[in-house]
C-alpha positions as a printed NumPy array, in Angstrom:
array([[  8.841,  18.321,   8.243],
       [  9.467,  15.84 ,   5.553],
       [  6.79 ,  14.068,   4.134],
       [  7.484,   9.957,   3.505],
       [  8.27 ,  10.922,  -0.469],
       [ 10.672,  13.528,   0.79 ],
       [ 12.991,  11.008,   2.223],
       [ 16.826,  13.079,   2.32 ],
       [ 19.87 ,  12.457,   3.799],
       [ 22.816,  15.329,   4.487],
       [ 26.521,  13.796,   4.426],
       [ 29.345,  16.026,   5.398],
       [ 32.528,  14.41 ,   4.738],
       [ 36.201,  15.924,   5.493],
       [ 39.577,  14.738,   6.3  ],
       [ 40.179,  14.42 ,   9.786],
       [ 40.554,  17.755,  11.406],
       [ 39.116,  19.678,   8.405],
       [ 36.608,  21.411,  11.082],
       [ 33.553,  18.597,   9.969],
       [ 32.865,  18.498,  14.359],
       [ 32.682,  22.028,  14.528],
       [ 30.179,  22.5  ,  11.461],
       [ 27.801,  19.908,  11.748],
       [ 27.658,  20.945,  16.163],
       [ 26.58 ,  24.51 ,  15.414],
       [ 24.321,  23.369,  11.749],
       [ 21.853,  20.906,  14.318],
       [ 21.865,  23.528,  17.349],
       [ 20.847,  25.894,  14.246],
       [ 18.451,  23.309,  12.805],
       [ 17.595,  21.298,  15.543],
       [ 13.996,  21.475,  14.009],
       [ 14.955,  19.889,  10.818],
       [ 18.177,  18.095,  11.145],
       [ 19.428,  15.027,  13.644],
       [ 22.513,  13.78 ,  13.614],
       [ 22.961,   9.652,  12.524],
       [ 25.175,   8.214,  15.493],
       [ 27.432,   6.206,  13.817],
       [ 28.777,   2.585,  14.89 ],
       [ 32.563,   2.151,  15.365],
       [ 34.86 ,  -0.576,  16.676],
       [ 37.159,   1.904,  18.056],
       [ 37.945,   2.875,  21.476],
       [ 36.071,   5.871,  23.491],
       [ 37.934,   9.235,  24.23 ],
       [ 37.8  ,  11.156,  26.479],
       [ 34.497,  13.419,  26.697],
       [ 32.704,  11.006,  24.178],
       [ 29.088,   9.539,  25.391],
       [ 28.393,   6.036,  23.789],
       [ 25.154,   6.107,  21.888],
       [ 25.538,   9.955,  21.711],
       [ 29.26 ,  10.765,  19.818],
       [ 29.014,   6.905,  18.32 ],
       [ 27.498,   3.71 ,  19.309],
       [ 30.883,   2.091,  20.622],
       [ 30.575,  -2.011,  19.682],
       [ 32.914,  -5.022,  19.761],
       [ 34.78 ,  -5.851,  16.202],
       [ 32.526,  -9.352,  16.573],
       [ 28.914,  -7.369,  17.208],
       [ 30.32 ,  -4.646,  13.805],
       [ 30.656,  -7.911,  11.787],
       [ 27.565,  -9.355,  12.647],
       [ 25.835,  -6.299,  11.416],
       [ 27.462,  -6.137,   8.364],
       [ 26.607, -10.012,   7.614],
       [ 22.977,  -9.102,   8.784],
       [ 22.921,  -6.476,   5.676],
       [ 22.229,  -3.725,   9.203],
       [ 24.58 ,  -0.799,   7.234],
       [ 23.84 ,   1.502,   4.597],
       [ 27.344,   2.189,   4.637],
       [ 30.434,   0.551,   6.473],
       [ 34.311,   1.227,   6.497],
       [ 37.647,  -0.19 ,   8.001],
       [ 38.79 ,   3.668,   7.898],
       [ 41.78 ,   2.76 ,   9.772],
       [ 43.532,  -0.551,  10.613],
       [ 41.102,  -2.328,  12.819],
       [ 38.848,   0.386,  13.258],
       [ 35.589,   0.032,  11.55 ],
       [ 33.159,   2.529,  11.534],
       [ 29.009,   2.413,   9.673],
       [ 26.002,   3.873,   9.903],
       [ 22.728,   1.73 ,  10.474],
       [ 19.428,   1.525,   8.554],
       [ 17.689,   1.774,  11.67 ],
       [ 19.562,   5.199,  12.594],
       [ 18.16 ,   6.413,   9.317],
       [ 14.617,   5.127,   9.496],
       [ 14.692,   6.558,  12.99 ],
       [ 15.593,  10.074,  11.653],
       [ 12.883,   9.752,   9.048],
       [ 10.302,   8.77 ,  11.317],
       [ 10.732,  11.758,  13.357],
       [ 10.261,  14.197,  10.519],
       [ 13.505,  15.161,  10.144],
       [ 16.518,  14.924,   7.64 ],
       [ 19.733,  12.658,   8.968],
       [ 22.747,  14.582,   9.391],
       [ 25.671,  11.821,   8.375],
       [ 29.082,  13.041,   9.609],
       [ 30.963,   9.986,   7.423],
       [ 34.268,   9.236,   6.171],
       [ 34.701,   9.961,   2.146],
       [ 34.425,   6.262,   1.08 ],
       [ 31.639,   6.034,   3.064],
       [ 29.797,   9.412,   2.137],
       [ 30.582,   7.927,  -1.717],
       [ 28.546,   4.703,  -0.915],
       [ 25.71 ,   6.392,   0.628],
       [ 25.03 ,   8.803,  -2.679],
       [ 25.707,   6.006,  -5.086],
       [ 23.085,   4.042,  -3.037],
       [ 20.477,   6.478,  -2.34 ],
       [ 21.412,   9.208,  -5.422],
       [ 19.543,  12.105,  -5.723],
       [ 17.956,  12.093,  -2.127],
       [ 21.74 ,  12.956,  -0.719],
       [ 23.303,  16.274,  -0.589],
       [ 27.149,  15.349,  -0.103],
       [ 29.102,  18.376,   1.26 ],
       [ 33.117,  18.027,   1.103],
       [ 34.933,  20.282,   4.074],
       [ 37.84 ,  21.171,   2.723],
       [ 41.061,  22.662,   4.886],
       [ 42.861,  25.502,   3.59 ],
       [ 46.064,  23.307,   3.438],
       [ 47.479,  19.933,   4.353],
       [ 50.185,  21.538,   6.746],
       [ 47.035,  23.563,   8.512],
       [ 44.778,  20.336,   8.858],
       [ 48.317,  18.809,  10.454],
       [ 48.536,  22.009,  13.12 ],
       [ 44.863,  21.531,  14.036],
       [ 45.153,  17.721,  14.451],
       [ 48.237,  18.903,  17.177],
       [ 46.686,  21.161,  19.151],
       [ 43.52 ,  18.887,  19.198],
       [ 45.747,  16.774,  21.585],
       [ 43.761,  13.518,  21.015],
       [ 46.31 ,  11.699,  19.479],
       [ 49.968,  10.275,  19.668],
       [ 52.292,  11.222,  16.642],
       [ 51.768,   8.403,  14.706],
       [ 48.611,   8.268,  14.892],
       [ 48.39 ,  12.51 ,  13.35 ],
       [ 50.6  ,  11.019,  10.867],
       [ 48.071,   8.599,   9.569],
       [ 45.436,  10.805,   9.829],
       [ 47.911,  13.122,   7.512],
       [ 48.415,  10.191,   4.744],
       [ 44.617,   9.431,   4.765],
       [ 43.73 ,  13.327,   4.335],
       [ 46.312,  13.329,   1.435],
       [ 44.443,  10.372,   0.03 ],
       [ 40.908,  11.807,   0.599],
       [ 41.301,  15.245,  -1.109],
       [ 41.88 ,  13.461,  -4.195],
       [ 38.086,  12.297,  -3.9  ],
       [ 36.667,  16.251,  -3.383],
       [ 35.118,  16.786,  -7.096],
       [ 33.385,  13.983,  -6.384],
       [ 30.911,  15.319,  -3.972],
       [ 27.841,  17.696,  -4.845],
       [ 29.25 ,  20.544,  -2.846],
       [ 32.682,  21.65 ,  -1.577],
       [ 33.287,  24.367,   1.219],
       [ 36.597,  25.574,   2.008],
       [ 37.395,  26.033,   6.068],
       [ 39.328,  28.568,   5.995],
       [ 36.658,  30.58 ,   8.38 ],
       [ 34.674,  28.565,  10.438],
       [ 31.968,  31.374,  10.546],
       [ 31.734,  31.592,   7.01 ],
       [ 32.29 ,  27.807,   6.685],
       [ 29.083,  26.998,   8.426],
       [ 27.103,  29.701,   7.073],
       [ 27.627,  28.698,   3.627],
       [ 27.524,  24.944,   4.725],
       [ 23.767,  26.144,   6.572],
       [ 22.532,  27.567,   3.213],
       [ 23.417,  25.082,   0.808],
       [ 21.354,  22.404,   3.065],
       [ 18.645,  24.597,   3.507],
       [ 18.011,  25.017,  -0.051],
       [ 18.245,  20.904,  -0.92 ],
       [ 15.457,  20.691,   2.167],
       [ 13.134,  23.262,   0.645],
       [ 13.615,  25.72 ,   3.248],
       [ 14.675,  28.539,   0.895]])
């Protein structure tokens, strides 16, 4: 449990299709006790299988901006045109209040706003994919998206890779076994439970 001094946050961070989903799903089934995950508010639309409030809180563009004017966001990004995305102070005093470390499954600019804002209390972890053309492949068989909309995913992975040195940790998917094993120690170690 933390204590109100111990006050952490976990950011994992990854292009889309990097394999971010699949980590951070198996680190809080693994850590339920320790971790929670930080719902995250977006502007964009549901898909299928999502639970509002669960996957994201889904709001109107109108309700986003009024949150952002209201100073409600410890981070907030239009990560694609027209599609904002944040996460709320309340989500992480909520987290706090239970005991437990917030699990932040962010977009890069926004994982690089929450450790320049909060510093040493963050442990950013970068999932890296083996290879642009492999990120690509899995965003395909996914089958959540038209073709343009994998190829903007494509240019903004591009974009984001350039940012990996940036972040305390980076873990290369090119085993999602060993990815979240190595993903589960490094956390356990910045929570003291190693």
């Amino acid at each position: 449990m933390n204590t109100e001094h111990e006050k952490k946050i976990i950011i994992l961070t990854a292009p889309s299709g990097a394999g971010k989903t699949t980590i951070k799903t198996r680190l809080l089934k693994d850590m339920a006790g320790q971790l929670s995950f930080s719902v995250s508010a977006t502007t964009r639309t549901i898909r299928g299988g999502e639970i509002d409030g669960v996957d994201y809180i889904f709001i109107s563009e109108s309700a986003f901006k009024d949150n952002i004017e209201n100073n409600r966001f410890i981070e907030w990004e239009m990560v694609y045109p027209g599609m904002y995305y944040g996460t709320t102070v309340e989500e992480i005093h909520r987290i706090w209040k239970e005991g437990k470390t917030p699990l932040l499954d962010i977009d890069v600019k926004g994982a690089l706003s929450v450790k320049k804002l909060f510093g040493n209390q963050v442990l950013s972890i970068f999932i890296e994919p083996p290879s642009i053309e492999v990120l690509e492949q899995r965003l395909l068989k996914r089958g959540t998206d038209n073709a343009e909309n994998i190829s903007m995913r494509v240019n903004k992975a591009k974009e984001e890779m350039q940012y990996k040195n940036s972040f305390d940790k980076v873990i290369l998917n090119d085993d999602i076994e060993r990815a979240t094993a190595e993903t589960a120690e490094i956390i356990k170690q910045f929570i003291g439970l190693k």
